[in-house]
MIDOSE-1310 file (N, C-alpha, C; in nm, 2 decimals, decimal comma, always signed):
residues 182
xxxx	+12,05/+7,62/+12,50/+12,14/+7,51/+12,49/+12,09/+7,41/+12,38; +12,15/+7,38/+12,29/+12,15/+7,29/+12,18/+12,13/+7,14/+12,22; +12,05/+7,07/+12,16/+12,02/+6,91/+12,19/+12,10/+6,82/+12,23; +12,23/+6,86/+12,18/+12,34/+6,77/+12,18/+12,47/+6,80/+12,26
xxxx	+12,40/+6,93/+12,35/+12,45/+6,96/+12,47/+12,38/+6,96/+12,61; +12,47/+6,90/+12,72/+12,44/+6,91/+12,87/+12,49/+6,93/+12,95; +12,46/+7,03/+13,03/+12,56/+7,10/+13,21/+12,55/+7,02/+13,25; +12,64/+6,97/+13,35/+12,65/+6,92/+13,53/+12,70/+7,04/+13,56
xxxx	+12,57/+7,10/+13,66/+12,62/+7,27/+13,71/+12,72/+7,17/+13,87; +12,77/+7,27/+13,88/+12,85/+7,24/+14,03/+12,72/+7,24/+14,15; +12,71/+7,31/+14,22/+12,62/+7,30/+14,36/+12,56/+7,21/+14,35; +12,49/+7,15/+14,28/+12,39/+7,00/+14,30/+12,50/+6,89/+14,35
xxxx	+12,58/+6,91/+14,31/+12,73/+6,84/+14,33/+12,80/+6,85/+14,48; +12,81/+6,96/+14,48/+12,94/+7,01/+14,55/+12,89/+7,04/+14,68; +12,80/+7,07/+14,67/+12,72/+7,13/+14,84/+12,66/+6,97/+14,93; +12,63/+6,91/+14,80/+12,61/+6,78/+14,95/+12,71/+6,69/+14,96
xxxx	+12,84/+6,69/+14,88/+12,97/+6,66/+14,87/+13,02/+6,69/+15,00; +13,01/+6,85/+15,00/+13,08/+6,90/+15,16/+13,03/+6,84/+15,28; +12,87/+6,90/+15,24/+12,81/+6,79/+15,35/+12,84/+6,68/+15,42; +12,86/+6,59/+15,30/+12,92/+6,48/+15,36/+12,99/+6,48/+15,40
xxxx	+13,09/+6,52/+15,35/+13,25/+6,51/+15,41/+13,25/+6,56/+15,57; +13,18/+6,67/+15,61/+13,15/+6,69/+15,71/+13,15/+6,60/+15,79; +13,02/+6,57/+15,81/+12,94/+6,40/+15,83/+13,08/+6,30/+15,88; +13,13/+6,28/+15,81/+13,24/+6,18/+15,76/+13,37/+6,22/+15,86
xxxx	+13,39/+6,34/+15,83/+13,56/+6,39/+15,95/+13,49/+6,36/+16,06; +13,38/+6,41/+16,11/+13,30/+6,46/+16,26/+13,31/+6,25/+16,29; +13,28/+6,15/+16,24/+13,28/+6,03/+16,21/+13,38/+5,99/+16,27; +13,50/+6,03/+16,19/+13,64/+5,94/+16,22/+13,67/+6,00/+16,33
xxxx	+13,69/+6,17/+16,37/+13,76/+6,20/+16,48/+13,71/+6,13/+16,59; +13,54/+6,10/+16,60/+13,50/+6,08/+16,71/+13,52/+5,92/+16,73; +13,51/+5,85/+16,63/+13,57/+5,68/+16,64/+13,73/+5,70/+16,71; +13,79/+5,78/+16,65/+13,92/+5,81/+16,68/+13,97/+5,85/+16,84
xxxx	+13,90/+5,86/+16,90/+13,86/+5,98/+17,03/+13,92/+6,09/+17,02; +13,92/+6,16/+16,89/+14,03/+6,27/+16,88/+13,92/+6,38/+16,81; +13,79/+6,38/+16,88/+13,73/+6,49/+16,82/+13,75/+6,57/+16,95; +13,77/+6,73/+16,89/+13,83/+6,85/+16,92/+13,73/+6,95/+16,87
xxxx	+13,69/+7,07/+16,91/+13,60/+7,18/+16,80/+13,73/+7,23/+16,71; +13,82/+7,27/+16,74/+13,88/+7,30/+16,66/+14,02/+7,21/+16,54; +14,01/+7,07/+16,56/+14,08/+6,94/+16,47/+13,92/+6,93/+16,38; +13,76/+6,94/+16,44/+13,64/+6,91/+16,35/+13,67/+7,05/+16,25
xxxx	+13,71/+7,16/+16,32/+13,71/+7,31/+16,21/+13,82/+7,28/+16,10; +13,93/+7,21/+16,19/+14,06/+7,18/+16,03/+13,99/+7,10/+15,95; +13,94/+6,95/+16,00/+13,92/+6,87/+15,89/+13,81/+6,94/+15,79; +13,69/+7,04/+15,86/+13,62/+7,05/+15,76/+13,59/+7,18/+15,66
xxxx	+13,75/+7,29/+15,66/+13,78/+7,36/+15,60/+13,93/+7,25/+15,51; +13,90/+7,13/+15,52/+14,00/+7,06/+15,47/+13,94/+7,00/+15,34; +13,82/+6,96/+15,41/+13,68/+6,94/+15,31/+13,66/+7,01/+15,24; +13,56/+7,12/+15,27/+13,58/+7,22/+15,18/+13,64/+7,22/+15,09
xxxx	+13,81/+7,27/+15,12/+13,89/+7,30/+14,99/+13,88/+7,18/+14,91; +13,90/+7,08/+14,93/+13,85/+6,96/+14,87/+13,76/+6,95/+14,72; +13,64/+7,01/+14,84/+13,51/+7,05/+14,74/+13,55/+7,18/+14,65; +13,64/+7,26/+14,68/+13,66/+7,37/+14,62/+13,76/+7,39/+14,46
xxxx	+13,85/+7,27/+14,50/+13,94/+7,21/+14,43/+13,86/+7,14/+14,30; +13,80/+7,00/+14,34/+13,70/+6,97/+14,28/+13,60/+7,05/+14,15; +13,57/+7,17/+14,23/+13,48/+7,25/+14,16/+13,54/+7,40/+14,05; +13,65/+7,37/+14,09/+13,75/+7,45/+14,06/+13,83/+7,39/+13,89
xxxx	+13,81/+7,24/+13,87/+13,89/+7,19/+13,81/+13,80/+7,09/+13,72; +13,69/+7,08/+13,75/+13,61/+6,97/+13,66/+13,43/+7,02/+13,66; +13,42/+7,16/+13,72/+13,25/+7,15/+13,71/+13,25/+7,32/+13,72; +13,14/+7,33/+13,67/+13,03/+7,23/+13,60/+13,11/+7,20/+13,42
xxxx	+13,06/+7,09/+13,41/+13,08/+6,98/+13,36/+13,00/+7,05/+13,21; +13,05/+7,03/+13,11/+12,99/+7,06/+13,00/+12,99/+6,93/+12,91; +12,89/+6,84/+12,90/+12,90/+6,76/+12,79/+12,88/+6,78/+12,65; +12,90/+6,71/+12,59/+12,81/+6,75/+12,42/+12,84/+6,58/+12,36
xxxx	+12,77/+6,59/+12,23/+12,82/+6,45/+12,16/+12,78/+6,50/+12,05; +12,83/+6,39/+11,97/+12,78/+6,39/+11,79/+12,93/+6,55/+11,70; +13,00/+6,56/+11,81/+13,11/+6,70/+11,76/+13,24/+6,63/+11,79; +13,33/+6,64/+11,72/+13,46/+6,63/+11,69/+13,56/+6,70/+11,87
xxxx	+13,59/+6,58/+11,88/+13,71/+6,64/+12,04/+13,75/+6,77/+11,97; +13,79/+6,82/+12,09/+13,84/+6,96/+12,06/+14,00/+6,97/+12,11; +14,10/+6,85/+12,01/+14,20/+6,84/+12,07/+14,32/+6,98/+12,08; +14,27/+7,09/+12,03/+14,33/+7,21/+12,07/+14,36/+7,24/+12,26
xxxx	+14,24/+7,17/+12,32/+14,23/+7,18/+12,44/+14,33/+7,14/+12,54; +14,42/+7,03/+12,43/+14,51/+6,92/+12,53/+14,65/+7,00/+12,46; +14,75/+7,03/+12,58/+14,85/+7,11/+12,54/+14,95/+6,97/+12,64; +14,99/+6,88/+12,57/+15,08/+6,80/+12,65/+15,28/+6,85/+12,67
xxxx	+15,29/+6,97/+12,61/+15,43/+7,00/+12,57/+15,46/+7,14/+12,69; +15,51/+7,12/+12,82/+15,53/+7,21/+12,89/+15,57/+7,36/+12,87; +15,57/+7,44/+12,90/+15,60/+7,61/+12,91/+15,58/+7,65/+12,74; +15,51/+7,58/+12,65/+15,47/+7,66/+12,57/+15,30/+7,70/+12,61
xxxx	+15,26/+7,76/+12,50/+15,13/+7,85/+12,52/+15,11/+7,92/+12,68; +15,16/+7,94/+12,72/+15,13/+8,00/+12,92/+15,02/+8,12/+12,93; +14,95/+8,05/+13,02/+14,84/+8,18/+13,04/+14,92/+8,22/+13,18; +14,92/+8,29/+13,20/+14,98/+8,36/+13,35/+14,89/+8,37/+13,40
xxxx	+14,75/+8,42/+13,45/+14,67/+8,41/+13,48/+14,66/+8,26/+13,55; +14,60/+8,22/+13,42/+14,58/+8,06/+13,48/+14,67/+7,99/+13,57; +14,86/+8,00/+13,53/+14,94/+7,96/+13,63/+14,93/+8,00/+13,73; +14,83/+8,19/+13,78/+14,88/+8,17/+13,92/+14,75/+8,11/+13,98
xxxx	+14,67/+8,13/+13,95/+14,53/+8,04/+13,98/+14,59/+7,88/+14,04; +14,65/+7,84/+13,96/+14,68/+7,67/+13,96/+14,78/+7,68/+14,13; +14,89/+7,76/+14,12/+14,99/+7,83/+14,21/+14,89/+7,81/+14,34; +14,81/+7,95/+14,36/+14,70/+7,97/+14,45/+14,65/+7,86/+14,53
xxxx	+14,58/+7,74/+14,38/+14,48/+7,65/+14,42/+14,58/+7,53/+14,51; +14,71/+7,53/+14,52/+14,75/+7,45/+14,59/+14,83/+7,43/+14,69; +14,87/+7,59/+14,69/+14,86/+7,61/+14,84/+14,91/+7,56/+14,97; +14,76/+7,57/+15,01/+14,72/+7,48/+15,18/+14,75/+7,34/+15,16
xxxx	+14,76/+7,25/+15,00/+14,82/+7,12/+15,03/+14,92/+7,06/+15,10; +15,01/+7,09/+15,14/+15,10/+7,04/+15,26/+15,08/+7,06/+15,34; +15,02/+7,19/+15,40/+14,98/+7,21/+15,54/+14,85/+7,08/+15,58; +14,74/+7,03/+15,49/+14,64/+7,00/+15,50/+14,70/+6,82/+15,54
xxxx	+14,82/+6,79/+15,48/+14,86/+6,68/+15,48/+14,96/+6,63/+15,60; +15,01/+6,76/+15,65/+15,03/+6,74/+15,76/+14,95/+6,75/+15,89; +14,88/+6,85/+15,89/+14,77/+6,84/+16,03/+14,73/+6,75/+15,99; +14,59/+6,67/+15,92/+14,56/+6,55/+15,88/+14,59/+6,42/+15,87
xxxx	+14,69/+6,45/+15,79/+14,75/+6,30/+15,77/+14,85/+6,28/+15,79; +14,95/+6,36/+15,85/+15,09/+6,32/+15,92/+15,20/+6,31/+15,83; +15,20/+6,37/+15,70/+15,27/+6,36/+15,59/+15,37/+6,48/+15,60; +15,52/+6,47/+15,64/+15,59/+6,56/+15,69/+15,70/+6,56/+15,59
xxxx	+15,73/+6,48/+15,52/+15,84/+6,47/+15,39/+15,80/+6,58/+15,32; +15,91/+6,62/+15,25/+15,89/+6,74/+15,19/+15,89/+6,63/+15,03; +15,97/+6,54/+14,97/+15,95/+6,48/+14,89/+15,82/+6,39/+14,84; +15,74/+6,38/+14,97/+15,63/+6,28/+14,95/+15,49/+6,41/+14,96
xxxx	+15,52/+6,48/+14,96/+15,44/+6,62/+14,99/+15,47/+6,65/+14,82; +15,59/+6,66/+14,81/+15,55/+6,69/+14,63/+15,49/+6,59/+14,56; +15,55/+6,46/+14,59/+15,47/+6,34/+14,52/+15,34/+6,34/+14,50; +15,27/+6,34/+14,65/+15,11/+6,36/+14,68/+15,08/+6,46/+14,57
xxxx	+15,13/+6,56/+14,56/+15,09/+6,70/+14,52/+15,06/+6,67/+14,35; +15,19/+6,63/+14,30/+15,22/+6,55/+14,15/+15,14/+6,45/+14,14; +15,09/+6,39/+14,20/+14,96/+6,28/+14,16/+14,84/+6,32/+14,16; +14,83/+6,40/+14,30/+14,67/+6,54/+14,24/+14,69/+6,59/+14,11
xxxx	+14,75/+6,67/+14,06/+14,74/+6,73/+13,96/+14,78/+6,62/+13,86; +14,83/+6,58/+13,84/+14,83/+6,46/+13,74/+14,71/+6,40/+13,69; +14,66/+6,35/+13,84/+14,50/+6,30/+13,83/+14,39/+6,40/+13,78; +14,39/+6,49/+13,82/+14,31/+6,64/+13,74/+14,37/+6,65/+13,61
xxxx	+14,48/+6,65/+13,55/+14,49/+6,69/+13,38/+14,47/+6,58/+13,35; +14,48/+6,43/+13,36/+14,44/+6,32/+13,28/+14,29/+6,30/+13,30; +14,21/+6,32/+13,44/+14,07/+6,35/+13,43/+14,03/+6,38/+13,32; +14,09/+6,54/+13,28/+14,03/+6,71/+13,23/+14,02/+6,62/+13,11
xxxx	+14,17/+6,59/+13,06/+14,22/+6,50/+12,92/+14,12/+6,41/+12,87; +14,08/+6,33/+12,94/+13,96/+6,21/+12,88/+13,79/+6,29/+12,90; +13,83/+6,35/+12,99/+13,67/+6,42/+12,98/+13,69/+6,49/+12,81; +13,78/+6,58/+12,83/+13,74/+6,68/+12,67/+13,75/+6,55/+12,54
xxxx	+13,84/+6,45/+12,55/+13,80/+6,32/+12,42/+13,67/+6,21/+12,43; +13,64/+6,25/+12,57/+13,50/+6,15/+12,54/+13,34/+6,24/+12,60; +13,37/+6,31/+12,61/+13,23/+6,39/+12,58/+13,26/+6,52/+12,59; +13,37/+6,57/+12,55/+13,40/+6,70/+12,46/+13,39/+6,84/+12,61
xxxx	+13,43/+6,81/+12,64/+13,41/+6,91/+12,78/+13,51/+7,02/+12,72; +13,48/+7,13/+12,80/+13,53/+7,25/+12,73/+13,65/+7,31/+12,84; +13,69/+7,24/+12,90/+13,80/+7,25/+12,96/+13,95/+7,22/+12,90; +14,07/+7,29/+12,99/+14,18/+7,24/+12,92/+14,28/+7,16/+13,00
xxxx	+14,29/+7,07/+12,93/+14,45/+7,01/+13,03/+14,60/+7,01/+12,95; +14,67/+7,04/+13,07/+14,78/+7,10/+13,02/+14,88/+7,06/+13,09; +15,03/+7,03/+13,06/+15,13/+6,99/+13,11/+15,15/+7,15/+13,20; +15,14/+7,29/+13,16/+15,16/+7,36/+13,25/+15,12/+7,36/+13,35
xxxx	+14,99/+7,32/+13,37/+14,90/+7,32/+13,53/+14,94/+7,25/+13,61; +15,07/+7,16/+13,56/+15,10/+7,01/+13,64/+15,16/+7,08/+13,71; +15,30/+7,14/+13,64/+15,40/+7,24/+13,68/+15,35/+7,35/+13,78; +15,24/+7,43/+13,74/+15,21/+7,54/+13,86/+15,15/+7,46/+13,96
xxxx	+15,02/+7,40/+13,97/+15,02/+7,32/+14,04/+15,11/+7,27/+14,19; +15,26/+7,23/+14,17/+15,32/+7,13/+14,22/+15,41/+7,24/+14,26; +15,44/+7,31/+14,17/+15,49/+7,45/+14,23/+15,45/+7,56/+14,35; +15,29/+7,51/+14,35/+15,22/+7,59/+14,43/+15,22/+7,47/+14,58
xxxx	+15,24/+7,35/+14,62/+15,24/+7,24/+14,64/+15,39/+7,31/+14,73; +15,48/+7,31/+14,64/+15,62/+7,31/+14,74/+15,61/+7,48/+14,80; +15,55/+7,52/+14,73/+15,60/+7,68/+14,77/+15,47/+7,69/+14,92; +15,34/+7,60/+14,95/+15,26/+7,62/+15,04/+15,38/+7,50/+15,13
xxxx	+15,42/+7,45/+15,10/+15,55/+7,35/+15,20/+15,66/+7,46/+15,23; +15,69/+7,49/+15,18/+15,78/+7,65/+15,24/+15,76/+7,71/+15,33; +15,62/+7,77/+15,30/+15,55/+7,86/+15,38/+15,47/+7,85/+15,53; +15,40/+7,67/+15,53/+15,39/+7,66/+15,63/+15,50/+7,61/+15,74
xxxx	+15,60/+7,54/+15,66/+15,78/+7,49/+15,71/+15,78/+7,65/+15,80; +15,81/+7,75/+15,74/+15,82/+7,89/+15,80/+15,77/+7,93/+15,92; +15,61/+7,88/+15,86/+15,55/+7,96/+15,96/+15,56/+7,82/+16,14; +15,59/+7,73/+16,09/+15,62/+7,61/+16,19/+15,71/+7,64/+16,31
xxxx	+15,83/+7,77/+16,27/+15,90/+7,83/+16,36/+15,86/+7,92/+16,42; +15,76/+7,97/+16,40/+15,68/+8,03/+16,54/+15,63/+7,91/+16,64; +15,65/+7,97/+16,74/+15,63/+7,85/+16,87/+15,47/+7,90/+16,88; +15,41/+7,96/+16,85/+15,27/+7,96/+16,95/+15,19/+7,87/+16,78
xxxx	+15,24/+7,90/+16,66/+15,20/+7,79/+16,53/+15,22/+7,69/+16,53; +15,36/+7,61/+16,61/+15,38/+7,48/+16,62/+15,33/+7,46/+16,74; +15,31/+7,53/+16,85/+15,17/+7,44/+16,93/+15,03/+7,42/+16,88; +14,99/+7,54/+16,86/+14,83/+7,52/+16,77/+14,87/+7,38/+16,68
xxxx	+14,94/+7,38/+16,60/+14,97/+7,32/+16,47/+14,97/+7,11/+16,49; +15,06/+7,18/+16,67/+15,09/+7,01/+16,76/+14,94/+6,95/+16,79; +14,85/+7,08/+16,83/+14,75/+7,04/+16,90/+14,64/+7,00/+16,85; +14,64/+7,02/+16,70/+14,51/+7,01/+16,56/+14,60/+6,84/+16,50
xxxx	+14,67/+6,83/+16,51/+14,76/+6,70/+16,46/+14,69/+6,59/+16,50; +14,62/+6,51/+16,38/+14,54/+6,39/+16,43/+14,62/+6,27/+16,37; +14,71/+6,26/+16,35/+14,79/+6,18/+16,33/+14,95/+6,24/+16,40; +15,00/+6,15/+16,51/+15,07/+6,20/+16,61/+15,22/+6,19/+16,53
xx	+15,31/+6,27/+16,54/+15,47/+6,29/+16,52/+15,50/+6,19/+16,50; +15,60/+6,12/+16,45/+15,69/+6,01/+16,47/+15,78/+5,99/+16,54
């Protein structure tokens, strides 16, 4: 590695990240009087993805200085350049977001579930974006990833919507709910 380059590997990061988070759900359910073995398993496979996302989207971290941004990296003009690949990855990574927002946090709008979804990813490509102009990180942000992203966002809102109409999923589903129906 060259002088004028530095990693932030992930795991130094991301493993006592989880940890905590751990720490932290086990915390609120129990202030809450709503700790359960199985509401402590949602929040902290909730965590996790969290950390997974995180690590997925910003680390390890590659700095450098004294070199020219690498403004090839920032694609702000939608459905041109497309890695398919990458879209379904982005697709994939988001998933369990509405499910997660609803057992959790009681977030049942299918419009405020994309919103949420559209400000994660938003927040991750304007991250990515200022990381690669101020210490050159070798990542890309891209108006596509907003799109698969948010896509992947409504299409895990579909799926768990679906799977909600099984009766023995919408009881499990009633019974992990730490934030109660309206």
């Amino acid at each position: 590695m060259r002088s004028d380059q530095f990693v932030v590997p992930g795991p130094p990061i991301l493993l006592p990240l989880g940890l905590v988070l751990m720490v932290v759900s086990w915390v609120v359910l129990r202030r809450r009087g709503q700790l359960t073995p199985m509401r402590l398993g949602v929040a902290w496979l909730a965590g996790w993805y969290a950390v997974a996302v995180l690590g997925a989207t910003l680390l390890p971290l590659h700095l450098s200085w004294g070199a020219d941004p690498q403004f090839f990296r920032i694609n702000p003009i939608p459905l041109t350049q497309i890695r398919p690949r990458d879209s379904v990855l982005n697709i994939v990574m988001t998933l369990p977001f509405a499910a997660i927002l609803h057992v959790l946090f009681g977030v049942r709008d299918k419009m405020r579930v994309i919103r949420l979804g559209l400000l994660l990813s938003a927040g991750i490509e304007i991250t990515q974006c200022v990381l690669i102009l101020i210490v050159h990180d070798n990542r890309w942000a891209e108006a596509n990833d907003i799109i698969a992203n948010v896509l992947g966002v409504y299409l895990g809102y579909l799926a768990f919507h679906r799977l909600l109409r099984v009766d023995a999923i919408r009881r499990l589903v009633s019974d992990l709910e730490t934030v109660p129906a309206p």
